[in-house]
C-alpha positions as CSV (number, residue, x, y, z in Angstrom):
1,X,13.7,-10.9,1.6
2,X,10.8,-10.6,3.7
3,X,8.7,-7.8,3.8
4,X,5.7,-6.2,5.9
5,X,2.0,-5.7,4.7
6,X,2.2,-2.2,4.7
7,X,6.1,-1.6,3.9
8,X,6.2,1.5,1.1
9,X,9.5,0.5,-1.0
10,X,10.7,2.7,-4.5
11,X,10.8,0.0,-7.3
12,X,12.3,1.3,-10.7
13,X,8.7,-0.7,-12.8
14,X,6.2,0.5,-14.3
15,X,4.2,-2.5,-13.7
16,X,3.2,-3.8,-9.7
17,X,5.2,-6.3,-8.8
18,X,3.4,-9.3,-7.3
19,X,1.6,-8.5,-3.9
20,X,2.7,-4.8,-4.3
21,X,0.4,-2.1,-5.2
22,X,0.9,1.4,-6.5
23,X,0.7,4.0,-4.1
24,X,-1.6,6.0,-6.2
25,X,-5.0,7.2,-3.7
26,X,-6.8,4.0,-4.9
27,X,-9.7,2.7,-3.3
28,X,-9.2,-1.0,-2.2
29,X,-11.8,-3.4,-0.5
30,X,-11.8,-4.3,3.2
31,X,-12.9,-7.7,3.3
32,X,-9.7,-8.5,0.6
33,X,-7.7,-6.5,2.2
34,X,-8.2,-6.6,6.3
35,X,-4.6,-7.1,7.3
36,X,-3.9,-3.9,5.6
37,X,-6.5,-2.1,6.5
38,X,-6.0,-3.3,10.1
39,X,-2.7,-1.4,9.8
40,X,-3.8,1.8,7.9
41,X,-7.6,2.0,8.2
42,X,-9.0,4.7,6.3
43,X,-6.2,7.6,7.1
44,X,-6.1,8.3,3.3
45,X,-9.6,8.1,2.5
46,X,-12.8,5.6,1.9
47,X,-15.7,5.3,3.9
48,X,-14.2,2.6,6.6
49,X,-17.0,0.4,6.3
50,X,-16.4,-1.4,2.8
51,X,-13.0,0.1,1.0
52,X,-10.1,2.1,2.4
53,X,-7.8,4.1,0.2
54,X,-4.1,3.8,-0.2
55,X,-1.9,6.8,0.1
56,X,-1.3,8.6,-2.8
57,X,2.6,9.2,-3.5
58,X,2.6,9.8,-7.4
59,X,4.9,13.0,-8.3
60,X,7.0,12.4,-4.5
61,X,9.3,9.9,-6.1
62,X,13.4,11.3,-5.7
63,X,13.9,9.9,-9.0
64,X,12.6,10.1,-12.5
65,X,10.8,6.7,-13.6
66,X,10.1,5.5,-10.2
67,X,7.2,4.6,-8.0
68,X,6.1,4.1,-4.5
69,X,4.5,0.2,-3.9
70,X,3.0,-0.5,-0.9
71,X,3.2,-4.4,0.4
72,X,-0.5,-5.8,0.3
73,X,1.6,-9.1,1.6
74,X,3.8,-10.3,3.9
75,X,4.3,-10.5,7.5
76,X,2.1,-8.7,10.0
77,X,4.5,-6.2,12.1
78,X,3.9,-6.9,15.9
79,X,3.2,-3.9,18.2
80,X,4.7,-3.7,21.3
């Protein structure tokens, strides 16, 4: 299955799954990350210039022993 860079799926880990990160308010580069940011900017924080943040989900999950993973890979959605 292919997903979108930016996709936020509930996995049962407690580990991030390869090119998945936590959605946890963490601060992540720009020039690593610029597909993603491209997508999100800095909505959820960091100074736009050299990081962004990601959102920060922890204690929203429906279920116990969950977490929210964003997709730092994948395919680029199209805008229309």
């Amino acid at each position: 299955m292919d997903n979108f860079i930016g996709q936020i799926e509930l996995f049962p880990y407690g580990y991030e799954p390869v090119g998945w990160a936590l959605c946890d308010g963490r601060l992540l580069p720009i020039n690593a990350y610029s597909a993603l940011f491209s997508l999100i900017g800095n909505k959820y924080g960091g100074d736009g210039q050299t990081n962004f943040a990601l959102p920060n989900l922890k204690g929203t999950e429906p279920i116990p022993n969950t977490n929210y993973y964003i997709a730092l890979e994948g395919i680029y959605p199209t805008r229309d």
